[in-house]
C-alpha positions in Angstrom: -45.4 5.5 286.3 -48.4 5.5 288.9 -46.7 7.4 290.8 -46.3 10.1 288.5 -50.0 9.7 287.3 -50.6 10.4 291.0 -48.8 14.0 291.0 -50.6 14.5 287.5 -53.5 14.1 289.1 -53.3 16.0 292.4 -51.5 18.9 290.1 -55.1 18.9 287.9 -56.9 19.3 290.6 -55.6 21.7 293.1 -53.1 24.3 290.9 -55.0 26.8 288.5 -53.2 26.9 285.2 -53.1 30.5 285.0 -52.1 31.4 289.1 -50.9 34.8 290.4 -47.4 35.8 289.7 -46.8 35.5 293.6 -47.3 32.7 295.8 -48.4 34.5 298.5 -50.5 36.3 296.4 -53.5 34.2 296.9 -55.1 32.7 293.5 -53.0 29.8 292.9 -55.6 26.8 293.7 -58.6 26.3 292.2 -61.7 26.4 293.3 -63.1 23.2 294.6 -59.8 21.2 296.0 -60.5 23.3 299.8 -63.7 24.1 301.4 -62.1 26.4 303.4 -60.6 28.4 300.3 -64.0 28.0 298.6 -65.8 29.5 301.2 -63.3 32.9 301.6 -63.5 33.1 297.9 -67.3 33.3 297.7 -67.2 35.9 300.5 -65.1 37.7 298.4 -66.7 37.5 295.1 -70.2 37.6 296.6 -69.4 40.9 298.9 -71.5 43.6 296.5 -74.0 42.0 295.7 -74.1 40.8 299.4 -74.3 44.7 300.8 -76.6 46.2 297.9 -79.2 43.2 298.9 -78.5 44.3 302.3 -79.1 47.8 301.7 -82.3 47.1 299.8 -83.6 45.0 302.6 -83.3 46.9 305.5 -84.6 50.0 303.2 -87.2 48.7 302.4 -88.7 47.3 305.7 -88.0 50.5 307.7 -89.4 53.3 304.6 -85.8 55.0 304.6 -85.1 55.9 301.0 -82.2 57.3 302.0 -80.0 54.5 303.7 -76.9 54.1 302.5 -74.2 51.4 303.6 -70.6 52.7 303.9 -67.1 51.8 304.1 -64.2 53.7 305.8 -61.1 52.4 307.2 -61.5 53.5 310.1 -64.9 52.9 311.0 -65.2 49.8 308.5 -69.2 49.0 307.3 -71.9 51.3 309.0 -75.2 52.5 307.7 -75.7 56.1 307.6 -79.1 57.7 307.8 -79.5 61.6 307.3 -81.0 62.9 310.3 -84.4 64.1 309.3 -85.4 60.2 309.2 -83.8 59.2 312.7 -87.6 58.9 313.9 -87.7 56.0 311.3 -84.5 54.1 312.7 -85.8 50.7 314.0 -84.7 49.0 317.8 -81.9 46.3 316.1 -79.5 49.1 314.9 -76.9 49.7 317.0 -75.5 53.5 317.5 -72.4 54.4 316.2 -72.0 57.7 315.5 -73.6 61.3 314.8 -72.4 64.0 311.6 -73.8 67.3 311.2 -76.4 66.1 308.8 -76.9 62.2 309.4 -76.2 59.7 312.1 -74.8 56.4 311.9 -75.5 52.4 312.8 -74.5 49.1 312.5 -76.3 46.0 313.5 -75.5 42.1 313.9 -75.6 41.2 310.8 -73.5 43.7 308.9 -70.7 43.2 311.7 -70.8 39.4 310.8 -70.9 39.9 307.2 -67.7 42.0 308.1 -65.9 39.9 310.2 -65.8 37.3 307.6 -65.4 39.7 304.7 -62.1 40.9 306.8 -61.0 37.1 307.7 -61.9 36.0 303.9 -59.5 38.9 302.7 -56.4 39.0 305.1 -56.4 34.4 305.6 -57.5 33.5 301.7 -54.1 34.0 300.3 -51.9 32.3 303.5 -54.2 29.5 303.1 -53.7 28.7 299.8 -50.1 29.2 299.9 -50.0 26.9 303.1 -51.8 24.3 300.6 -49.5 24.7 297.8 -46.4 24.2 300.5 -48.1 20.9 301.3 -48.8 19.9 297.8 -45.0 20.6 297.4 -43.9 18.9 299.9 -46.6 15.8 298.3 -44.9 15.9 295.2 -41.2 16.0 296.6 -41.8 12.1 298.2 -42.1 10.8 294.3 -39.1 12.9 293.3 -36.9 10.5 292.1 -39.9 9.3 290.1 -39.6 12.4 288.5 -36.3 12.4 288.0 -36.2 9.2 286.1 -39.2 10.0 284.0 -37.7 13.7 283.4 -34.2 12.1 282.4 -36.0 9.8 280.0 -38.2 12.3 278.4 -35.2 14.2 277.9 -33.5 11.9 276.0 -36.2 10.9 273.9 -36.5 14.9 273.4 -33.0 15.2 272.4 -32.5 11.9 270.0 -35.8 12.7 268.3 -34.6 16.5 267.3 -31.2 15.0 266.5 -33.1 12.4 263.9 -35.4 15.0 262.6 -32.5 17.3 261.8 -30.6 14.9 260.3 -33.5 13.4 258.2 -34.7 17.1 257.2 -30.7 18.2 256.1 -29.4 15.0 254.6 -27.0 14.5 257.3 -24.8 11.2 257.6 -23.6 8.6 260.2 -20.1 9.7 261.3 -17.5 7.2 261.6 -16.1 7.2 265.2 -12.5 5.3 265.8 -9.8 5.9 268.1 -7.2 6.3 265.2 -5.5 9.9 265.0 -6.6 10.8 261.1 -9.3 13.0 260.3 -11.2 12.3 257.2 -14.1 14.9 256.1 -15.6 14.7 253.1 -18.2 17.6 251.6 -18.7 19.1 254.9 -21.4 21.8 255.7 -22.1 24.0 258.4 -24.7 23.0 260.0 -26.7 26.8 260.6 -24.7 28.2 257.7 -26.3 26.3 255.2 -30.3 27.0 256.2 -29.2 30.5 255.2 -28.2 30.6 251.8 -29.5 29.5 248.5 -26.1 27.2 247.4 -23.8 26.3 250.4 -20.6 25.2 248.8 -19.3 22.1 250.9 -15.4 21.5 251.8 -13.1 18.3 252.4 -10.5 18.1 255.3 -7.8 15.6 256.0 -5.4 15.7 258.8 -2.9 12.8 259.7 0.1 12.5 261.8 2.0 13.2 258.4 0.1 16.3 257.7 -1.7 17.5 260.8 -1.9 21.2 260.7 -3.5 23.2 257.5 -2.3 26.7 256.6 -5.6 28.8 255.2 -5.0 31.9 253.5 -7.3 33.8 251.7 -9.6 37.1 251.2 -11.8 37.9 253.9 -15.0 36.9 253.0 -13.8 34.1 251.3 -15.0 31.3 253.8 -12.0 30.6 255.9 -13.9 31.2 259.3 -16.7 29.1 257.8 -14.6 26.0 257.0 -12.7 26.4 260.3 -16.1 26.4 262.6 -17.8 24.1 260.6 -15.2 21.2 260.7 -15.3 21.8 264.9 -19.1 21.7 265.0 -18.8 18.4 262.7 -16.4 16.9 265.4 -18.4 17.6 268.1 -22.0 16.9 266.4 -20.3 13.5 266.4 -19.4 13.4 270.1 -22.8 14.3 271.3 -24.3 11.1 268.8 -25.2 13.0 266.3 -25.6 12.5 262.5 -23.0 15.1 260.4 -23.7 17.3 257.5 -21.2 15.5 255.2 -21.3 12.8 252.5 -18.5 11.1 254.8 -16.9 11.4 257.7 -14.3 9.6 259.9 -13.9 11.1 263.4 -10.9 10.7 265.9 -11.7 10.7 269.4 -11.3 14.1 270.1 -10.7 15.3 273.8 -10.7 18.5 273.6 -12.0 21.5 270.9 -10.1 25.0 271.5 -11.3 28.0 269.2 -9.5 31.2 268.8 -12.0 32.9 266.3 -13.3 36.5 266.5 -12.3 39.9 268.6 -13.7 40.9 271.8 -12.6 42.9 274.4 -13.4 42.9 277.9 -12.8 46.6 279.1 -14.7 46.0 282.6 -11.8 44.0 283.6 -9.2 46.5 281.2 -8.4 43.7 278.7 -7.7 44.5 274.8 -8.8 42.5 271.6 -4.8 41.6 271.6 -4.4 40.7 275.3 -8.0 38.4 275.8 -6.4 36.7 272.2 -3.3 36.2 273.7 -5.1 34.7 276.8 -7.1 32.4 274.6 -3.5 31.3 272.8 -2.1 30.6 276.4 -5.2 28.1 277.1 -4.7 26.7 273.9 -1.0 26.0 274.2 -0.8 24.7 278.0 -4.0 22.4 277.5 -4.1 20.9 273.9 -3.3 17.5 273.4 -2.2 15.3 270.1 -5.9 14.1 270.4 -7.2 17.7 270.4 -8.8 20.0 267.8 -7.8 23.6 267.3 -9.3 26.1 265.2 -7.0 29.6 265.1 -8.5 32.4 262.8 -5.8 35.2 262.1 -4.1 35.3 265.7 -1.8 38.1 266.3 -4.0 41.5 264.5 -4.2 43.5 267.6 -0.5 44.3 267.5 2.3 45.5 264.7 2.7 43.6 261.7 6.2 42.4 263.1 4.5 41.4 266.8 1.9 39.5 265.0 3.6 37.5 262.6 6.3 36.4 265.0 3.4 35.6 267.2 1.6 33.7 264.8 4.8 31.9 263.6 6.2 31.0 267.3 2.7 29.4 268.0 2.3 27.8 264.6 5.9 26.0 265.6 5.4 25.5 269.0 1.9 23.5 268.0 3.8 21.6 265.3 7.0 20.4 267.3 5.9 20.0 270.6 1.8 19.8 270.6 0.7 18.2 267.3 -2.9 18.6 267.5 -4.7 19.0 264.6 -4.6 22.1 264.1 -6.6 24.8 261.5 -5.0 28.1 261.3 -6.0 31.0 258.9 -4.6 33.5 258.5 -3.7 37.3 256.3 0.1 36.4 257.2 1.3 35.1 253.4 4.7 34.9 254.6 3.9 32.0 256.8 3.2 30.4 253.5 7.0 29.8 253.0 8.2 29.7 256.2 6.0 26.7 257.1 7.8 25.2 254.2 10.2 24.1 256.6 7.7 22.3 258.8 7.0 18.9 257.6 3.6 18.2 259.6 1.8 21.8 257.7 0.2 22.2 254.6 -0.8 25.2 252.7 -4.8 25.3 251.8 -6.5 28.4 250.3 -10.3 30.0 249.5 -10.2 30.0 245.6 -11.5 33.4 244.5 -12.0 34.1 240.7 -11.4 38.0 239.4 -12.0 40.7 236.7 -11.2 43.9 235.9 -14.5 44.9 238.1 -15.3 42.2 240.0 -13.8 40.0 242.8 -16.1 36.2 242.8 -16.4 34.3 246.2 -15.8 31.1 245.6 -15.8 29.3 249.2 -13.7 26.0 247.6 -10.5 25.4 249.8 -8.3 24.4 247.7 -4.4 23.2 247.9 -1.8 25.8 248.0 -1.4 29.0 249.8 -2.5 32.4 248.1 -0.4 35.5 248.2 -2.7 37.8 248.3 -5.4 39.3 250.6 -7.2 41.1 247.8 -7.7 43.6 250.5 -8.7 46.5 248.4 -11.3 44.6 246.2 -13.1 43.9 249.3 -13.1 47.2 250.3 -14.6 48.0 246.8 -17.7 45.5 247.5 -18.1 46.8 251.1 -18.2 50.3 249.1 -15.8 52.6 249.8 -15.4 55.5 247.3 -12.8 55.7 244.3 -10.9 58.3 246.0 -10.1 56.5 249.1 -9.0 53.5 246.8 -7.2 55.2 244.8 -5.0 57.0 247.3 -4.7 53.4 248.7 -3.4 51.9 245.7 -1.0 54.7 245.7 0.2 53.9 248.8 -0.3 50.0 248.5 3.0 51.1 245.6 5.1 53.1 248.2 5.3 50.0 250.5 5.9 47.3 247.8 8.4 49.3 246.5 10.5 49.9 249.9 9.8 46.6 250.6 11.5 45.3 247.5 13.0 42.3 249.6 10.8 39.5 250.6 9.2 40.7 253.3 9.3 37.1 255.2 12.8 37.8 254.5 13.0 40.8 256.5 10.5 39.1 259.3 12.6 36.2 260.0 16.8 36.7 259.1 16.9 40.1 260.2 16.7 41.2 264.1 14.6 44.6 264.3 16.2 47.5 265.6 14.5 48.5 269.1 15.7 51.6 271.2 15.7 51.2 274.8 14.5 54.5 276.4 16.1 54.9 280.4 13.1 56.5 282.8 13.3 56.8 286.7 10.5 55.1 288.1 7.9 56.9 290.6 9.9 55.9 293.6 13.0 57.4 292.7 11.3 60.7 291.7 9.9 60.8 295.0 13.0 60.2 296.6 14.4 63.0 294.4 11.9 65.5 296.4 13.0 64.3 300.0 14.7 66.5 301.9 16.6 64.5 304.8 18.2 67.2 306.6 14.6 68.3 307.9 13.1 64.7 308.6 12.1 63.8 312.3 12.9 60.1 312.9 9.0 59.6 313.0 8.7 61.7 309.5 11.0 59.4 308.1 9.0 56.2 309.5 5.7 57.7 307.8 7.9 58.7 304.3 9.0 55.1 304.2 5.6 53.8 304.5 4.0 55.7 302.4 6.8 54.5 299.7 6.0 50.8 300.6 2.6 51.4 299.6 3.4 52.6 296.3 5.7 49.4 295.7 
């Protein structure tokens, strides 16, 4: 710690707390730590009043009411006289030059006052940037005194916000074991929460017998709530953190994969669908049975058939092979059955109360999957006029009324029908235009080249 006191010290002293933006900008150390600094910044500062005292004196003593001292870059300071009073210009100014109307001088004492002006002006700002490299280089002797006390303020910084959020938001000590169940109990979201008036908290429990949960549900409902706030919970408690639950009992988790949201990346000419299905990938080849996985409606940036075989296929492969616990929401209500067959999944959905006129959020998850999306209430709230409903509805009709069948029915016993459309590819039309009865040897070698390329 004295050693740090030491660098506090030396810092107070020699570093102005408001320096220039650049180093070698001059004005970074204060006045008082270098004689040498001190005296170019006086020079500086001092400079008018210097030359109009100057100009007074030397006015005054010789009757020449009209002496001026001036500044060009090339001539730098001289004192300029008009020529009816050159019978009034005293022995100790030196010549320098004649105009049409005036003539003009220096003497011995302006050019000193110059000189150091000029040195004070181009060697101020190198010198203090030569003392603020030595100050650096002062500071970087104690620098794993620094580090120590910079780690350890850190700390104290991060466990003092952690307690002051938990005290402030009712938060609880998490339960930490290295058994595989998950046990939540009135869980919040953490930012959620600070945001509006009643946050309506959620239970989750996963076990080897049940470790992946089914969420279906209206959007808006909650479902990517519950999903992120159940991940943040689970890593609030890895980091040492208090939860916002009334209980909680935490696995050791190794890893936490999300597949929430749409984005695309059309720099690097990626789709919503293809950076999900890149996400998915990471998720299946590096998830664990110790892992958690949030998946919010995988599969929407494709047909309805792409994306629920999607979503089923990875719902399976998760459940046979990976067994990580697993959330996955999702507008697919044919999974609901399916996943019947799965013993390790259980359906969970957003309760949701309705009228004749109005569709009520009400964020419980409750057990048991919903079969409907409520699509076109929502679409009603967001505020989309009666005539686009309606000729929605109508259409919402047509399709139930083809679809007669289950539709999971038709999704997973029967094999759709898909048309395979021959094309020749680009080298075989270019082949097409070749004509080899005219082709030199060396025409041929630069053809066949030229096709490589395009390989």
């Amino acid at each position: 710690m004295e050693n740090i006191l030491k660098i506090i010290d030396l810092l107070e002293k020699s570093v102005k707390e408001d320096p220039a933006e650049g180093l070698t900008s001059g004005e970074i150390i204060k006045t008082g730590f270098d004689e040498k600094v001190d005296e170019y910044r006086k020079t500086i500062e001092n400079a008018n009043d210097w030359l109009a005292n100057y100009q007074a004196k030397i006015s005054q003593e010789n009757g020449i009411s009209n002496l001026k001292i001036k500044y060009t870059g090339q001539s730098g300071y001289f004192i300029e006289i008009p020529k009816s009073q050159d019978n009034k210009v005293p022995e100790y100014f030196i010549f320098k030059q004649t105009l049409v109307g005036a003539s003009r001088y220096i003497t011995e004492e302006l050019k000193d006052f110059e000189e150091k002006y000029l040195e004070a002006q181009n060697q101020k700002a190198s010198r203090e940037y030569e003392i603020f490299l030595k100050i650096r280089e002062e500071i970087l002797d104690f620098y794993s005194d620094i580090k120590e006390i910079s780690d350890k303020t850190a700390n104290i910084d991060f466990l003092a916000s952690l307690s002051q959020v938990a005290y402030n938001n009712d938060y609880i000590k998490p339960e930490i074991s290295d058994n595989y169940d998950l046990e939540i109990v009135g869980g919040r979201h953490p930012v959620i929460e600070k945001y509006v008036s009643e946050f309506i908290s959620n239970d989750l429990s996963l076990d080897k017998k049940q470790f992946v949960h089914i969420i279906t549900g209206p959007n808006m409902g909650g479902k990517s709530t519950f999903l992120r706030q159940n991940a943040l919970i689970i890593l609030m408690a890895h980091i040492g953190s208090f939860v916002p639950a009334k209980k909680a009992n935490i696995p050791l988790t190794d890893k936490i994969f999300s597949r929430v949201g749409a984005s695309d990346n059309l720099f690097l000419g990626q789709s919503t669908f293809m950076v999900e299905m890149q996400e998915v990938a990471n998720i299946l080849n590096n998830s664990t049975k110790n892992s958690f996985v949030i998946i919010d409606e995988v599969g929407r940036g494709t047909s309805t058939y792409d994306g629920m075989s999607l979503a089923w296929a990875i719902l399976r492969e998760n459940h046979d092979k990976i067994k990580a616990k697993t959330l996955f929401a999702t507008h697919y209500h044919e999974l609901i059955d399916e996943s019947k067959a799965l013993k390790g999944v259980k359906n969970f959905s957003v309760a949701v109360g309705e009228n004749d006129e109005n569709l009520v959020f009400l964020r419980k998850i409750i057990s048991g999957g919903i079969k409907k999306s409520f699509g076109l209430e929502v679409a009603k709230i967001a505020g989309i006029s009666e005539s686009v409903l309606s000729e929605a509805k109508s259409m919402l009709r047509n399709l139930e009324q083809k679809h007669n069948k289950p539709f999971a029915t038709q999704l997973f016993s029967l094999e759709p029908e898909i048309k395979y459309v021959e094309k020749n590819s680009i080298l075989e039309e270019e082949l097409k235009k070749i004509d080899l009865n005219s082709l030199t040897p060396l025409d041929a070698l630069n053809t066949l080249f030229e096709l490589k390329k395009k390989i």
